[in-house]
N, C-alpha and C positions, 0 to 999 in steps of 0.2 A: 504494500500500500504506500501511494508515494506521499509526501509529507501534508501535499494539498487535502487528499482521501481524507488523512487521521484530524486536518484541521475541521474538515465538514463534517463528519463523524461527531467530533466532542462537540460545535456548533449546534447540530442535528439533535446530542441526547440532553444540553444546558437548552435547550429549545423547549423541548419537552418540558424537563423540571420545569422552566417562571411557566408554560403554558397551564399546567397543573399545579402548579402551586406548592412543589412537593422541597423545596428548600428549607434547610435547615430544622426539619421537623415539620412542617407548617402542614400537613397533607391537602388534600387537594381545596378548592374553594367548595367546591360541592358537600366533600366531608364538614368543612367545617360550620358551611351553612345547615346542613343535616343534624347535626351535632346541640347545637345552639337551638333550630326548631323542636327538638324533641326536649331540650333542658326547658325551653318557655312555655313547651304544653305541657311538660311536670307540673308545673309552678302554679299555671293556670287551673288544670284538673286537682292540686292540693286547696285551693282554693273555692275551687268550686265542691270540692269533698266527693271529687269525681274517684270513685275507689278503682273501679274498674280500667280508668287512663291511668293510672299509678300503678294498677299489679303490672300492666304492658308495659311500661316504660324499663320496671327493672328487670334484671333477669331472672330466675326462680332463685339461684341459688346465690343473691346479690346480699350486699351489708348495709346498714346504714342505720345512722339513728342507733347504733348500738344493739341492735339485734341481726343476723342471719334468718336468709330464707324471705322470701317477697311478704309470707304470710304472718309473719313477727314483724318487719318493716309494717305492713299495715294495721296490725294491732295497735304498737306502739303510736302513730301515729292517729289512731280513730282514738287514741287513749289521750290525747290531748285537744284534737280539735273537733270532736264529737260534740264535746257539750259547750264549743267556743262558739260567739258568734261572727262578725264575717270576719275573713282575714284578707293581707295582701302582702302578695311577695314577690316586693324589687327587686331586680336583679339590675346589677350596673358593672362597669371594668369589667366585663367577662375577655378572658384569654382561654382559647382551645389550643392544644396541640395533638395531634396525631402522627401516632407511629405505627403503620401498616392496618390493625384489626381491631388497633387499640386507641383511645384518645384519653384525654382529661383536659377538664372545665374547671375553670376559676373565677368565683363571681362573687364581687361583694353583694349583700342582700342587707336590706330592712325590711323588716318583715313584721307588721303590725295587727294584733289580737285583739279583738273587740270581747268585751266579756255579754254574757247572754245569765238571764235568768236573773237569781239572786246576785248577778258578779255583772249586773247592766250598768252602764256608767265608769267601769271600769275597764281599765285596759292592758296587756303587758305586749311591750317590742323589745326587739332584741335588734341587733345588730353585728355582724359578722363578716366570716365567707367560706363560700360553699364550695370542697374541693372534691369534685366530681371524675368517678372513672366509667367510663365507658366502651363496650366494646360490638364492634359490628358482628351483626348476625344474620339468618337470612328475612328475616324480617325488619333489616335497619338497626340502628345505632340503639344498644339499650344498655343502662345503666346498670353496673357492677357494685358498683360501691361509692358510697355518699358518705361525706364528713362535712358538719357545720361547728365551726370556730367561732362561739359566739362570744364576741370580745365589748358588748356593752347592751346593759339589761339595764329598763327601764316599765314600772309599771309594778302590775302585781301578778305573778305570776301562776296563782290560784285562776287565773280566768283559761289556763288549758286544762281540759279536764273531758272527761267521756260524757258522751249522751247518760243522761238519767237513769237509761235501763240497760245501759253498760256501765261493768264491776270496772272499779278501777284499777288498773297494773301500776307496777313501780314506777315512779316518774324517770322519763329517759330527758332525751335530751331534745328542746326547744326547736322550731325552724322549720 
């Protein structure tokens, strides 16, 4: 191959990478938009107390919240915003990187708890960020493992709490 061949060659495959987006980690734009869609319909479906977009988003045998298995994930979870009233969860700075099959998501969040019932008028937020692992499946990008750092509590945190006629579990962790 004369020296012009190996110049088009390395041209031809640094082409490819910025074309895909696949420099320095960065996976392609598609993944990462992918990535990012499925992190904000989390967010949105926890909000909405949508159980059923949240078992699909993680994988069966994913962490988070300090429990294993999608079906303790949603426990723990129904164990605090069951009996809460509405909530919202900003997400802002998010950074994705991907590595082949695999990503992780970095998003700071405020995340704000309206209290219901006897805990009306009250409220508790928290503030963090959520480091997020992900991995592609044949059904799309779905979550492995969740951790929130929550690095400022404000409010009262009696207003997470299960529906009425769900027993309450050990308090885990906010977000």
């Amino acid at each position: 191959m004369s020296g012009v061949d190996e110049r088009l060659v390395l041209l031809e495959r640094r082409l490819r990478q910025l074309e895909g987006g696949e420099a320095a980690g960065e996976g392609s734009p598609h993944d990462r938009v992918a990535v990012l869609e499925q992190l904000h319909r989390l967010q949105r479906a926890i909000d909405a107390r949508d159980w059923d977009t949240i078992r699909e988003t993680f994988t069966p045998d994913g962490t988070g919240y300090g429990r294993t298995g999608v079906d303790e994930i949603l426990a723990v979870m129904r164990d605090h915003l069951g009996g809460c009233g509405p909530t919202q969860h900003l997400l802002g700075n998010e950074r994705v990187t991907i590595e082949g099959d695999r990503a992780r998501s970095l998003s700071y969040a405020r995340v704000h708890h309206v209290g219901a019932g006897d805990m009306q008028g009250k409220f508790f937020e928290c503030m963090g960020e959520y480091d997020d692992r992900w991995v592609r499946t044949e059904n799309g990008w779905r979550l492995s493992h969740r951790e929130f750092d929550m690095q400022i509590q404000i409010g009262d945190f009696g207003v997470l709490r299960p529906a009425a006629s769900e027993p309450a579990r050990e308090q885990g962790t906010a977000g």
